[in-house]
GUGUTOR-822396 format. One record per residue (C-alpha): residue in three letters; x, y, z. Coordinates in steps of 0.5 Angstrom, whole numbers. Layout:
<atom><aa>ALA</aa><east>X</east><north>Y</north><up>Z</up></atom>
...
This chain:
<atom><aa>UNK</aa><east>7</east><north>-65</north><up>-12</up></atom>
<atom><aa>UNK</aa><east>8</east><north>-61</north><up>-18</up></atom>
<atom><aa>UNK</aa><east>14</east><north>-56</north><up>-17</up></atom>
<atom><aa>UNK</aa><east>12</east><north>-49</north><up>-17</up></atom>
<atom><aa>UNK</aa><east>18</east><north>-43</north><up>-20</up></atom>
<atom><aa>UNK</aa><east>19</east><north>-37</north><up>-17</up></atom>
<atom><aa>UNK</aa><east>25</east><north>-31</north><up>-16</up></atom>
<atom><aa>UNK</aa><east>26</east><north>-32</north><up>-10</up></atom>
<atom><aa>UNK</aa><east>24</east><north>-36</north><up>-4</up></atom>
<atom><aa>UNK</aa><east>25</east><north>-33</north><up>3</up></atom>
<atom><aa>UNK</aa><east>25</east><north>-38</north><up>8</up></atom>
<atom><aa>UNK</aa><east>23</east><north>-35</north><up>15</up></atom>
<atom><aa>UNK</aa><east>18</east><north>-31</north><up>17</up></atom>
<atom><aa>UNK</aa><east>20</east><north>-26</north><up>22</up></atom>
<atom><aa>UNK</aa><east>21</east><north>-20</north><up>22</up></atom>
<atom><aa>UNK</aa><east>28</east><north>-21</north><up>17</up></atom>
<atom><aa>UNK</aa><east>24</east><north>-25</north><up>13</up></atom>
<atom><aa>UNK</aa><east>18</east><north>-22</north><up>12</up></atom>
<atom><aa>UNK</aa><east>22</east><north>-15</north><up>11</up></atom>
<atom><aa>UNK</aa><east>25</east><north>-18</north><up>5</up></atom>
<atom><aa>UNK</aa><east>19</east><north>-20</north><up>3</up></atom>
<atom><aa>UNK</aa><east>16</east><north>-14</north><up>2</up></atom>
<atom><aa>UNK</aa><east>22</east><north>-10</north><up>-1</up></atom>
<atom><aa>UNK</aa><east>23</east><north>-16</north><up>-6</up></atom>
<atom><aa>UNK</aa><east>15</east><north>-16</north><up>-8</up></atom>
<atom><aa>UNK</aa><east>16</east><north>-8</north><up>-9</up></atom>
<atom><aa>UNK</aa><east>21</east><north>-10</north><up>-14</up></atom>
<atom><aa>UNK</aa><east>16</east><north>-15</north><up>-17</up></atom>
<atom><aa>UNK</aa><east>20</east><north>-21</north><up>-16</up></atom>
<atom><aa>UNK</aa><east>16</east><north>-27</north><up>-15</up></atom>
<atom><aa>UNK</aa><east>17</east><north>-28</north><up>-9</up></atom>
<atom><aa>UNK</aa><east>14</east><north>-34</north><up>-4</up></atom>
<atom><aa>UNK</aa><east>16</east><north>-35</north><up>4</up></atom>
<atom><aa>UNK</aa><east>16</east><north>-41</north><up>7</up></atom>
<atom><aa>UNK</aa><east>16</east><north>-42</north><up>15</up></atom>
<atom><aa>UNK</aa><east>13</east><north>-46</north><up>20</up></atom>
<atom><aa>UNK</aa><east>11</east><north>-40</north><up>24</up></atom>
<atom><aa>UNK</aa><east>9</east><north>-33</north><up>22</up></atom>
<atom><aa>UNK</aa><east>13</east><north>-28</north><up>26</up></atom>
<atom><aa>UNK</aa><east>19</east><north>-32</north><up>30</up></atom>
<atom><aa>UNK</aa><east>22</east><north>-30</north><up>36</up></atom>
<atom><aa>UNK</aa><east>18</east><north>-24</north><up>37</up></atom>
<atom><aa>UNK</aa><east>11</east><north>-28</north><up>38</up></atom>
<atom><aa>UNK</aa><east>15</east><north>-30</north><up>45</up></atom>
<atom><aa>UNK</aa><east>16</east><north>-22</north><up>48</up></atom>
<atom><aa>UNK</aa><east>10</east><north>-20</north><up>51</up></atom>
<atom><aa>UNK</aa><east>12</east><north>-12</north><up>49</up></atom>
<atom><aa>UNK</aa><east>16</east><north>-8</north><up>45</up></atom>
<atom><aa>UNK</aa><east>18</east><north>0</north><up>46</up></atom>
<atom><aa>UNK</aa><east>24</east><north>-1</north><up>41</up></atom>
<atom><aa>UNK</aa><east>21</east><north>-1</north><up>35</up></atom>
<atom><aa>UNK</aa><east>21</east><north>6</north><up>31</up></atom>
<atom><aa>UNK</aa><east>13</east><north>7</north><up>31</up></atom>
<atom><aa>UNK</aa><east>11</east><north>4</north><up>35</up></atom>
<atom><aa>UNK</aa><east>11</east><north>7</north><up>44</up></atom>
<atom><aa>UNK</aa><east>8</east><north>0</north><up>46</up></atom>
<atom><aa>UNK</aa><east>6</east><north>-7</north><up>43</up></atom>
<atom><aa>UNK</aa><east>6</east><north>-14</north><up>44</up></atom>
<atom><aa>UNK</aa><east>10</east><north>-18</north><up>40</up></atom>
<atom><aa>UNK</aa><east>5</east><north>-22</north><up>37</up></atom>
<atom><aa>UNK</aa><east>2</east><north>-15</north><up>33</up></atom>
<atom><aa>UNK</aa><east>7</east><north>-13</north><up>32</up></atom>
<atom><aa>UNK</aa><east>8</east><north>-19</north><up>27</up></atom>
<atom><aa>UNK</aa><east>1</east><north>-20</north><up>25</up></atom>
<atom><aa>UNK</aa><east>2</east><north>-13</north><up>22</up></atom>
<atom><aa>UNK</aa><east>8</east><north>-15</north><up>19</up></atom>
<atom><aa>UNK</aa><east>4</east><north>-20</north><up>17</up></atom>
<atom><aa>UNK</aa><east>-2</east><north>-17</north><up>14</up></atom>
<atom><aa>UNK</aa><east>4</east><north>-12</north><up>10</up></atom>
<atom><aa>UNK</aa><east>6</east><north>-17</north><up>7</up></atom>
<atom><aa>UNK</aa><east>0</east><north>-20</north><up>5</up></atom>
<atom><aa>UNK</aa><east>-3</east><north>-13</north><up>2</up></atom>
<atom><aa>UNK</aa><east>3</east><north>-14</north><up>-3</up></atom>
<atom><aa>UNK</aa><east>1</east><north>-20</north><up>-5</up></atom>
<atom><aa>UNK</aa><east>6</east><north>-25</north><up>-2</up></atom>
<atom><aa>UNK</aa><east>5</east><north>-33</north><up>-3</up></atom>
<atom><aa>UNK</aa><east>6</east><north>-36</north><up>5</up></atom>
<atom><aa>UNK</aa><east>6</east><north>-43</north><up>6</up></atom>
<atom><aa>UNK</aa><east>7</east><north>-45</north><up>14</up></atom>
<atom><aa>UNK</aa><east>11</east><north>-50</north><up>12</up></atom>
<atom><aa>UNK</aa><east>18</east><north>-53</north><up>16</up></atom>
<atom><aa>UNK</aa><east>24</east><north>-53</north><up>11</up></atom>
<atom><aa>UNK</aa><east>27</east><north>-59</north><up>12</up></atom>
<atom><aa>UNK</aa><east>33</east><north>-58</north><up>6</up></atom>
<atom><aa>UNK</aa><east>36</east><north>-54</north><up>1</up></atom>
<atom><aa>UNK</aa><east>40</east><north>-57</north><up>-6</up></atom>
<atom><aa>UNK</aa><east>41</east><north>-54</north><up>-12</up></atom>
<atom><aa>UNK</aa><east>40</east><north>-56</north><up>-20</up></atom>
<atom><aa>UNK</aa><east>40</east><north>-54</north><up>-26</up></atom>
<atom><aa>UNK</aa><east>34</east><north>-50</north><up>-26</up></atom>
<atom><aa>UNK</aa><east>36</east><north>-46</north><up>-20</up></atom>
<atom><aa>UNK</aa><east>35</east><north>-48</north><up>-12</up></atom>
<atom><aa>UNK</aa><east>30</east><north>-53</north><up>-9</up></atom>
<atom><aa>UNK</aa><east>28</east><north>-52</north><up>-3</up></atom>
<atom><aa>UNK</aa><east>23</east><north>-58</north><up>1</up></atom>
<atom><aa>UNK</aa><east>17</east><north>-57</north><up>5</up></atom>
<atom><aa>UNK</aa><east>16</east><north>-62</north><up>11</up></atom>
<atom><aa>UNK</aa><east>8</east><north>-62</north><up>8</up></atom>
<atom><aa>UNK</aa><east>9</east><north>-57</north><up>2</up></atom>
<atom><aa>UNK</aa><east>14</east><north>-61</north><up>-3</up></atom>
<atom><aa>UNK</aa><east>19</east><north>-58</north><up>-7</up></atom>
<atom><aa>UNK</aa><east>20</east><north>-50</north><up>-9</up></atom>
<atom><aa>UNK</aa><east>24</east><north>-48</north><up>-14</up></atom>
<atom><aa>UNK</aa><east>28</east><north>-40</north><up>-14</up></atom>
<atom><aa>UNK</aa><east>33</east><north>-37</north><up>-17</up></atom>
<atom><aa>UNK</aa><east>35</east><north>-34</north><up>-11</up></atom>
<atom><aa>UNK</aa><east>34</east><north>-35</north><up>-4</up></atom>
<atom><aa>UNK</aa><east>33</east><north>-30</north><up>2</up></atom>
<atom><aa>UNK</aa><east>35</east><north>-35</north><up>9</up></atom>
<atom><aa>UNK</aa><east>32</east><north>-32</north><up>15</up></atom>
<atom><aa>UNK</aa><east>30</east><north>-37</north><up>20</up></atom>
<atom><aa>UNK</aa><east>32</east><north>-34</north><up>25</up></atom>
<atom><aa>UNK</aa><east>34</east><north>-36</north><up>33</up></atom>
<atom><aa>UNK</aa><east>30</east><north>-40</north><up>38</up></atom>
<atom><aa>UNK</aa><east>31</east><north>-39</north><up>45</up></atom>
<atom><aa>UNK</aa><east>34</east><north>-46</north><up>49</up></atom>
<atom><aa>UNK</aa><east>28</east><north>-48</north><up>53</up></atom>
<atom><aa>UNK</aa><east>29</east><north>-52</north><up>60</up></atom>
<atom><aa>UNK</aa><east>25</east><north>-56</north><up>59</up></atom>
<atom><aa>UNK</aa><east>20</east><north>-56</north><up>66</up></atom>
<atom><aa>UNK</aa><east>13</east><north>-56</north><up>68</up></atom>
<atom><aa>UNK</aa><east>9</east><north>-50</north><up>67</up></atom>
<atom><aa>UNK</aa><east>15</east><north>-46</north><up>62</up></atom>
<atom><aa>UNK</aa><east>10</east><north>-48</north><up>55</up></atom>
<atom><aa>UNK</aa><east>4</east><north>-46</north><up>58</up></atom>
<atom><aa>UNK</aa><east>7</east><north>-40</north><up>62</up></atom>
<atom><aa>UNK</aa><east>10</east><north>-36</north><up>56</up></atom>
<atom><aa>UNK</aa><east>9</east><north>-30</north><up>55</up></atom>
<atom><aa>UNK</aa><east>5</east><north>-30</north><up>62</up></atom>
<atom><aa>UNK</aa><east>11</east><north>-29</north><up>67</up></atom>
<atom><aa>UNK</aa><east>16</east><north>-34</north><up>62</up></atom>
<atom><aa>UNK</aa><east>21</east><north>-29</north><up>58</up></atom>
<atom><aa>UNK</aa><east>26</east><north>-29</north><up>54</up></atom>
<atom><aa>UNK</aa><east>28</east><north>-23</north><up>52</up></atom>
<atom><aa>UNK</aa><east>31</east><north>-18</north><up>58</up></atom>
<atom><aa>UNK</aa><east>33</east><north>-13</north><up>53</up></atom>
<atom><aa>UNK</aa><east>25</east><north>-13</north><up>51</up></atom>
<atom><aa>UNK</aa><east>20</east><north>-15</north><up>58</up></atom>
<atom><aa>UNK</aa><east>24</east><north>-12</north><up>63</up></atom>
<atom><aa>UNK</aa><east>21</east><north>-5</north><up>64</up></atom>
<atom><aa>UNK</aa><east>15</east><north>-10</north><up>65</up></atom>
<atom><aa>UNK</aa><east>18</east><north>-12</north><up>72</up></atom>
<atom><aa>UNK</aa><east>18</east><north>-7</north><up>75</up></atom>
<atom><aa>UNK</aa><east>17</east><north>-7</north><up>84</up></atom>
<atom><aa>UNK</aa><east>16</east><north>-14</north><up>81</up></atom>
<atom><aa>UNK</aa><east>20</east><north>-20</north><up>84</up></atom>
<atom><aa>UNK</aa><east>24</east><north>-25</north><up>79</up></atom>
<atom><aa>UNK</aa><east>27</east><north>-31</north><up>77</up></atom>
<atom><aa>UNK</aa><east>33</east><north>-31</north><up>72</up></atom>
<atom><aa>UNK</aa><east>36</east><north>-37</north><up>70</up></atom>
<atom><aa>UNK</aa><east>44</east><north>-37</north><up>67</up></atom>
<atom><aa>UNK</aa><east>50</east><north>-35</north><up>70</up></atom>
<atom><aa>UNK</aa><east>53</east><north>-33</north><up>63</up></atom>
<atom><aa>UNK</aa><east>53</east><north>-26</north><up>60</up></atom>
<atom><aa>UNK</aa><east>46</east><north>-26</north><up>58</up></atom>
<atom><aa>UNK</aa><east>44</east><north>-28</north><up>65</up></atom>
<atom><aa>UNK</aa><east>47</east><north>-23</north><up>69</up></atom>
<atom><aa>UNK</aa><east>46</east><north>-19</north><up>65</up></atom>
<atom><aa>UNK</aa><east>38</east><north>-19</north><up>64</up></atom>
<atom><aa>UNK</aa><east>39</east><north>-19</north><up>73</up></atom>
<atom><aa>UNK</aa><east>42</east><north>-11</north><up>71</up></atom>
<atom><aa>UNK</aa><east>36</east><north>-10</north><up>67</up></atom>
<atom><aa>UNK</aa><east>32</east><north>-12</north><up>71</up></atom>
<atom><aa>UNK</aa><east>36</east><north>-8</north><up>76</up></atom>
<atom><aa>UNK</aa><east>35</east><north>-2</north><up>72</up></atom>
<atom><aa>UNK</aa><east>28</east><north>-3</north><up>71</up></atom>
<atom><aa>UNK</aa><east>26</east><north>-2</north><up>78</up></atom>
<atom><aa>UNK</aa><east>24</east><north>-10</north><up>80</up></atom>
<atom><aa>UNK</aa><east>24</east><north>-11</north><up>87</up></atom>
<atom><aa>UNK</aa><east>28</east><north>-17</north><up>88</up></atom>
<atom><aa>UNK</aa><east>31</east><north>-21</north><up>83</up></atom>
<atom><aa>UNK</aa><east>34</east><north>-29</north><up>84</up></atom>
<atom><aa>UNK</aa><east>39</east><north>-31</north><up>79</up></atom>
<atom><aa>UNK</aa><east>39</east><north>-39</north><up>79</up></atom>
<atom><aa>UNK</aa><east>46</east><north>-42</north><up>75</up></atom>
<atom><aa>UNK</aa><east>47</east><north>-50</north><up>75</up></atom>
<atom><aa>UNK</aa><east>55</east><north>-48</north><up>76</up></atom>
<atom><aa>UNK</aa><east>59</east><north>-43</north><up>78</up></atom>
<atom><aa>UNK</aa><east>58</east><north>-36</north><up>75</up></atom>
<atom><aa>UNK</aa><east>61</east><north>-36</north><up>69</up></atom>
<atom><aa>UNK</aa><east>60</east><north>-28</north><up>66</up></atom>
<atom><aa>UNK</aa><east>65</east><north>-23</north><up>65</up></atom>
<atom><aa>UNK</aa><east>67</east><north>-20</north><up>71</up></atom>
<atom><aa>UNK</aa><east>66</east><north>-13</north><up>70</up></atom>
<atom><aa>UNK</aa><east>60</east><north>-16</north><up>70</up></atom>
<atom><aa>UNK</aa><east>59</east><north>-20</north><up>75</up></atom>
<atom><aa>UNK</aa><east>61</east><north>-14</north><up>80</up></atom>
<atom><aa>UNK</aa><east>55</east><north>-9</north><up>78</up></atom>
<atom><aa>UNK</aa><east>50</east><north>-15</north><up>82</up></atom>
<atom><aa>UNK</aa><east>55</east><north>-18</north><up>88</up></atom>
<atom><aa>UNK</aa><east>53</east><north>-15</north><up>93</up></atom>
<atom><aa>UNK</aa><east>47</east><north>-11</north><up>90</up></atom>
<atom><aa>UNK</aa><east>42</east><north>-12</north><up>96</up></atom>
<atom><aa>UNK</aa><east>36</east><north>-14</north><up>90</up></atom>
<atom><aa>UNK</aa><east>40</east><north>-20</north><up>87</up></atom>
<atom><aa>UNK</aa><east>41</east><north>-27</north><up>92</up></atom>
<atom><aa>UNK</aa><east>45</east><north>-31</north><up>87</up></atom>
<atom><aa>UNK</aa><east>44</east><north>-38</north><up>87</up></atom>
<atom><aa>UNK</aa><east>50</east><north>-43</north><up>84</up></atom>
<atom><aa>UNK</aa><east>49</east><north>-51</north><up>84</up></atom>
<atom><aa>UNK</aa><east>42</east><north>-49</north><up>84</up></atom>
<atom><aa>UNK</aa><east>36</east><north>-51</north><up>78</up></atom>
<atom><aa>UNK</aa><east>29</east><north>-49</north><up>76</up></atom>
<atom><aa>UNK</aa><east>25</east><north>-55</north><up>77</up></atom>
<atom><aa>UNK</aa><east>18</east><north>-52</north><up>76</up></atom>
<atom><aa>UNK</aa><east>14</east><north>-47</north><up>74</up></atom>
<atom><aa>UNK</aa><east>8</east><north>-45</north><up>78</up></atom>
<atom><aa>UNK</aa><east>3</east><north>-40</north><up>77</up></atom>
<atom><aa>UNK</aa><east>-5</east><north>-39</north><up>75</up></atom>
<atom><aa>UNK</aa><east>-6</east><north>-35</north><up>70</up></atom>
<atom><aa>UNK</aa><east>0</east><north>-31</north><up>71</up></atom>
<atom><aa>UNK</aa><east>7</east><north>-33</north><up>74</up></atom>
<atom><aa>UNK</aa><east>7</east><north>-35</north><up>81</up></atom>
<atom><aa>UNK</aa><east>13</east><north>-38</north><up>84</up></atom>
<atom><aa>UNK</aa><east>18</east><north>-43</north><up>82</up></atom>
<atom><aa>UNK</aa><east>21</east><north>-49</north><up>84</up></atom>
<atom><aa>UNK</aa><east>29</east><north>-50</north><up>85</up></atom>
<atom><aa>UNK</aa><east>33</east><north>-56</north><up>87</up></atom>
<atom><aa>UNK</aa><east>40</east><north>-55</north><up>91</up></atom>
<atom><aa>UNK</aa><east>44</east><north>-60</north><up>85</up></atom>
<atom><aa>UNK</aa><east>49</east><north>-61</north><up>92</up></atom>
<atom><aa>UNK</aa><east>45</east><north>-62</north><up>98</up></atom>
<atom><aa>UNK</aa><east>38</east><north>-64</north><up>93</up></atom>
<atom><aa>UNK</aa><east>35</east><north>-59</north><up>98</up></atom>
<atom><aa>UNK</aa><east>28</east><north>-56</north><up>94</up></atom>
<atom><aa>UNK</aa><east>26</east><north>-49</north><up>95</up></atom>
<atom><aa>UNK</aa><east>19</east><north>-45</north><up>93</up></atom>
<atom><aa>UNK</aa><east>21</east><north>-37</north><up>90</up></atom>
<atom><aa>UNK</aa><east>15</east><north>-33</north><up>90</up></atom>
<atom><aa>UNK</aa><east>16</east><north>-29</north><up>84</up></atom>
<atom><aa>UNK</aa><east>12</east><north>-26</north><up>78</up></atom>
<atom><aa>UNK</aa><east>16</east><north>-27</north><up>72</up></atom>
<atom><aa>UNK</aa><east>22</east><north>-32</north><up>70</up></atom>
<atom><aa>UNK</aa><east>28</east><north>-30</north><up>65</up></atom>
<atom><aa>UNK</aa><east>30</east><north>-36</north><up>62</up></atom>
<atom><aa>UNK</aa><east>38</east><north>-34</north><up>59</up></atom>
<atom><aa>UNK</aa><east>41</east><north>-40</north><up>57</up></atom>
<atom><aa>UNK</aa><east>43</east><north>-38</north><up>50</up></atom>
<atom><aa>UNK</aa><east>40</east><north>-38</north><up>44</up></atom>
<atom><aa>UNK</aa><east>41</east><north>-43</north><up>38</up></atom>
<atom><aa>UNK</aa><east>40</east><north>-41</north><up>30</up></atom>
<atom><aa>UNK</aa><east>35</east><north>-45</north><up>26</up></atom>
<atom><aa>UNK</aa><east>41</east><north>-47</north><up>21</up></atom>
<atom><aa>UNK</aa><east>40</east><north>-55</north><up>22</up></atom>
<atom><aa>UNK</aa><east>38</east><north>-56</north><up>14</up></atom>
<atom><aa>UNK</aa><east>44</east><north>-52</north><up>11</up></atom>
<atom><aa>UNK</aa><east>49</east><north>-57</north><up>11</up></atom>
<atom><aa>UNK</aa><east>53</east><north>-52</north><up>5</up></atom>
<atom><aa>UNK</aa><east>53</east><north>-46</north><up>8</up></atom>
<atom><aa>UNK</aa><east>59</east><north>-43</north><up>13</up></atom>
<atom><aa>UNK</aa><east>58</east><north>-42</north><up>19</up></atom>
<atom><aa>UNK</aa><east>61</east><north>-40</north><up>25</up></atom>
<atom><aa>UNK</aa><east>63</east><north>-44</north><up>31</up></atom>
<atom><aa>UNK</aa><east>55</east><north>-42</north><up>34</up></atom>
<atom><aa>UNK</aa><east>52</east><north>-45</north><up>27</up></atom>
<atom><aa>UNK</aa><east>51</east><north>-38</north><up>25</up></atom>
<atom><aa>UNK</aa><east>51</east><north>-37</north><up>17</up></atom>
<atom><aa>UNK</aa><east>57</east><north>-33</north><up>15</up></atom>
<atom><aa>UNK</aa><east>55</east><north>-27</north><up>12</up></atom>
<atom><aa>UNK</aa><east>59</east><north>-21</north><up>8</up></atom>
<atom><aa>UNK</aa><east>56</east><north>-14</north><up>8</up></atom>
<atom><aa>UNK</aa><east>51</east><north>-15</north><up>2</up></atom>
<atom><aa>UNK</aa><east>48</east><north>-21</north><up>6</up></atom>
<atom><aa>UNK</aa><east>52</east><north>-26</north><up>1</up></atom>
<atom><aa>UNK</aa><east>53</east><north>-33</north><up>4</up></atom>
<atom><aa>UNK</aa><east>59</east><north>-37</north><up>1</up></atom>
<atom><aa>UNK</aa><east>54</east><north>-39</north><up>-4</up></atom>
<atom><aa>UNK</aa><east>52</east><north>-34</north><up>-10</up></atom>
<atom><aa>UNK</aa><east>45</east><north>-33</north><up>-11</up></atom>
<atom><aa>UNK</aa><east>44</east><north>-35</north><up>-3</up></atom>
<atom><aa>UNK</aa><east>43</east><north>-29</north><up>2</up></atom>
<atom><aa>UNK</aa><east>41</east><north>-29</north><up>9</up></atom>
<atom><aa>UNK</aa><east>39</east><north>-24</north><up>14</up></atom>
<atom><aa>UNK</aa><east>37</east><north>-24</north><up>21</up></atom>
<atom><aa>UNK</aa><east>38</east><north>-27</north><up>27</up></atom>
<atom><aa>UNK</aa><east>40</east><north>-34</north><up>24</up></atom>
<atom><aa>UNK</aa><east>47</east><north>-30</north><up>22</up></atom>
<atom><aa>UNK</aa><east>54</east><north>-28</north><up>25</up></atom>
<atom><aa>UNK</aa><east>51</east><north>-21</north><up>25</up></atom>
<atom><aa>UNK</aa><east>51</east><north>-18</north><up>32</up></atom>
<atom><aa>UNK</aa><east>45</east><north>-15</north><up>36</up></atom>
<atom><aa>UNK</aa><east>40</east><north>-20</north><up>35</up></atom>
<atom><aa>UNK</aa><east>33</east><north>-15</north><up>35</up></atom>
<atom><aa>UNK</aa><east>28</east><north>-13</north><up>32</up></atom>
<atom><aa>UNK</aa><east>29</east><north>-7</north><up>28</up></atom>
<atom><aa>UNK</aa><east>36</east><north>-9</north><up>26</up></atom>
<atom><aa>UNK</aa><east>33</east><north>-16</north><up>23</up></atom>
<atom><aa>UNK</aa><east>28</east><north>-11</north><up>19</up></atom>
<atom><aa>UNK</aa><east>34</east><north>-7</north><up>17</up></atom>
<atom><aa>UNK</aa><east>38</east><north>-14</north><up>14</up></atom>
<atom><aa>UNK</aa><east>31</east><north>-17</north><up>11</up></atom>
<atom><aa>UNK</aa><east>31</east><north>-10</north><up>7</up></atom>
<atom><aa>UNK</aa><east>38</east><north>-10</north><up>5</up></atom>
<atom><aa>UNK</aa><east>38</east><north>-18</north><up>4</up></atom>
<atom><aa>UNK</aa><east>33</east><north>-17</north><up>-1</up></atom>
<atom><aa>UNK</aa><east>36</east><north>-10</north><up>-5</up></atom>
<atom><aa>UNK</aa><east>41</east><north>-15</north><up>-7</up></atom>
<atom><aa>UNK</aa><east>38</east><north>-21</north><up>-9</up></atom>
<atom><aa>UNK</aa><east>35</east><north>-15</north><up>-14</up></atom>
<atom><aa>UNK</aa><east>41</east><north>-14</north><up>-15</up></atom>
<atom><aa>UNK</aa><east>43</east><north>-21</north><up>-17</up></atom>
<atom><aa>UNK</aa><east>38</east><north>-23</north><up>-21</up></atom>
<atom><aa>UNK</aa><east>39</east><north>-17</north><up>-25</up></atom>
<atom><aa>UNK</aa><east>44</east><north>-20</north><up>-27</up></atom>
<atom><aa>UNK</aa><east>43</east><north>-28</north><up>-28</up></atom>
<atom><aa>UNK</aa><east>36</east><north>-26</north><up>-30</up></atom>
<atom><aa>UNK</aa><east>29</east><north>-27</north><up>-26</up></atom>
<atom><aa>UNK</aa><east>22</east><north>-28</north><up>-30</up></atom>
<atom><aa>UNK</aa><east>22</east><north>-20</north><up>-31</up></atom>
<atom><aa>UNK</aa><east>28</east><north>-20</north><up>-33</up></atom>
<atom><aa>UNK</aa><east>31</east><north>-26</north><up>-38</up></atom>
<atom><aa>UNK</aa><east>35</east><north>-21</north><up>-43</up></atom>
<atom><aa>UNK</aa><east>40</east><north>-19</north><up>-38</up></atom>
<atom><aa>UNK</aa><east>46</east><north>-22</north><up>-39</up></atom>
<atom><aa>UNK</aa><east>50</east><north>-27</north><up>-33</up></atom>
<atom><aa>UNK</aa><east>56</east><north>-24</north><up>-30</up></atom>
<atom><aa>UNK</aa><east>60</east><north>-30</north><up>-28</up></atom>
<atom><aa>UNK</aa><east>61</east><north>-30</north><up>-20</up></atom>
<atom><aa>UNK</aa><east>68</east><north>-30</north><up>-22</up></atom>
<atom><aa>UNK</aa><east>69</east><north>-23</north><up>-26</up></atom>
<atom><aa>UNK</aa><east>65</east><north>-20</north><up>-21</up></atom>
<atom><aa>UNK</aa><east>70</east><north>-21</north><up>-16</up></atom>
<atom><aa>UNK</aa><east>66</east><north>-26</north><up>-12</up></atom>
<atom><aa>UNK</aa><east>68</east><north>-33</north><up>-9</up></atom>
<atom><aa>UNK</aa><east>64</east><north>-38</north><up>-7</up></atom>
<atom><aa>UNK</aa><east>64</east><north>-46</north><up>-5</up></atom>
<atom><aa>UNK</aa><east>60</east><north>-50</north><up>-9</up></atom>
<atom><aa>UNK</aa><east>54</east><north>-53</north><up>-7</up></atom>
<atom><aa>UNK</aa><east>52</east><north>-60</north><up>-8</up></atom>
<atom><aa>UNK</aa><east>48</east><north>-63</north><up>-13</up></atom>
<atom><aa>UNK</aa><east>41</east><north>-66</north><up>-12</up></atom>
């Protein structure tokens, strides 16, 4: 296939990704987005009363407006998978599953997180139906409603206090091991009169008709089964980063990208945003605002190595600015 130039190219399309995408049109940078799914994690959460602007929205309008801003700036997307990222002469590469081969000047990685799945009957089908991942955004959704949420770490426990917070009427907190959160933490849902906490226990199945309407759960120690008729589960066994394909940029003991404050990786002229990085608070309106600052740097960058706007600037070595970065492999 015939490799295609651009300025930068963003991959993901969340709403770090697609941010950076309309800021770095604006600047008129030629710019291309490369995803396999438009929208990201959002897509899972069924509603949204966090993001400025909006009082209630589901998740996937939310990123089908997003989508249609960035559309209405002229911005090039291919749903494609990436599967790796090199660098050349020219500039970096990066491989589409399908697409082949991209060529920018800059890169914005915003590929974000995907949620660490069960694996049981009914999870797929049921998504968004009654199965959640985020407690943060669909707990006020449960309210007088009862609940599984499975995970005895922080987020676990910590999903069972939002859901207290939010009124649900009662709560089931399933962890194959003992509770293992902080203890400032595990004493806020002890002895609470909603929450029955089950240790050695795991979800089994997911049952439901349109909706979530019970779970199954096997006692690991006595291999006991039991039905919990509940309307939603709150699946919070961790997350993990979309960042397989970077082989050469740093990252932390999670396999998040390592960022500094201008959204630089240890590579110049790659930047990333979003919940792919070590920056905290994985939510919606903050990877926004790293895919906004992401892109203002990438500005920044090819103003001084030169974008297709820009060839009479002059390059200012990494080095004389300060900077130091490890090298990247050739391809």
């Amino acid at each position: 296939m015939e490799t295609k130039s651009y300025d930068v190219i963003i991959v993901g399309a969340g709403p770090a990704g697609m941010t950076a995408a309309v800021y770095c049109l604006r600047k008129g940078l030629r710019t291309l987005v490369i995803s396999k799914d438009i929208g990201g994690q959002v897509n899972w959460t069924t509603l949204v009363e966090n993001y400025m602007g909006f009082m209630r929205i589901e998740g996937p309008e939310l990123m089908q407006r997003f989508k249609e801003q960035l559309k209405g700036e002229n911005g090039a997307i291919i749903e494609d998978e990436a599967i790796n990222l090199w660098h050349r002469k020219e500039g970096f590469v990066v491989n589409g599953k399908k697409s082949g081969e991209h060529l920018g000047k800059a890169i914005i990685v915003a590929t974000g997180k995907r949620p660490k799945m069960l694996g049981v009957v009914g999870e797929e089908s049921f998504r968004g139906k009654g199965v959640s991942y985020c407690s943060t955004c669909d707990a006020p959704l449960f309210r007088d409603a009862s609940v599984v949420v499975v995970g005895g770490g922080n987020s676990g426990v910590q999903a069972v206090i939002d859901l207290l917070a939010s009124n649900a009427r009662q709560i089931y907190l399933v962890t194959n091991l003992e509770l293992s959160a902080d203890h400032v933490l595990v004493d806020k849902i002890s002895n609470h009169q909603k929450v029955r906490i089950y240790t050695y226990h795991q979800v089994t199945a997911i049952h439901g008709d349109n909706m979530v309407t019970g779970v199954a759960i096997r006692n690991l120690q006595s291999g006991k089964e039991e039905q919990l008729r509940v309307e939603g589960i709150f699946i919070e066994i961790g997350l993990e980063p979309n960042s397989e394909f970077l082989e050469d940029l740093w990252k932390n003991n999670l396999g998040e990208v390592v960022i500094d404050c201008h959204c630089r990786t240890n590579i110049s002229g790659i930047f990333a945003a979003g919940d792919v990085t070590h920056t905290p608070e994985k939510q919606i309106i903050v990877a926004s605002g790293e895919g906004a600052k992401a892109a203002i740097k990438v500005w920044e960058y090819l103003m001084n190595v030169g974008s297709t706007r820009n060839e009479e600037r002059k390059y200012i070595p990494p080095a004389e600015r300060g900077e130091v970065y490890a090298p990247i492999k050739g391809g």
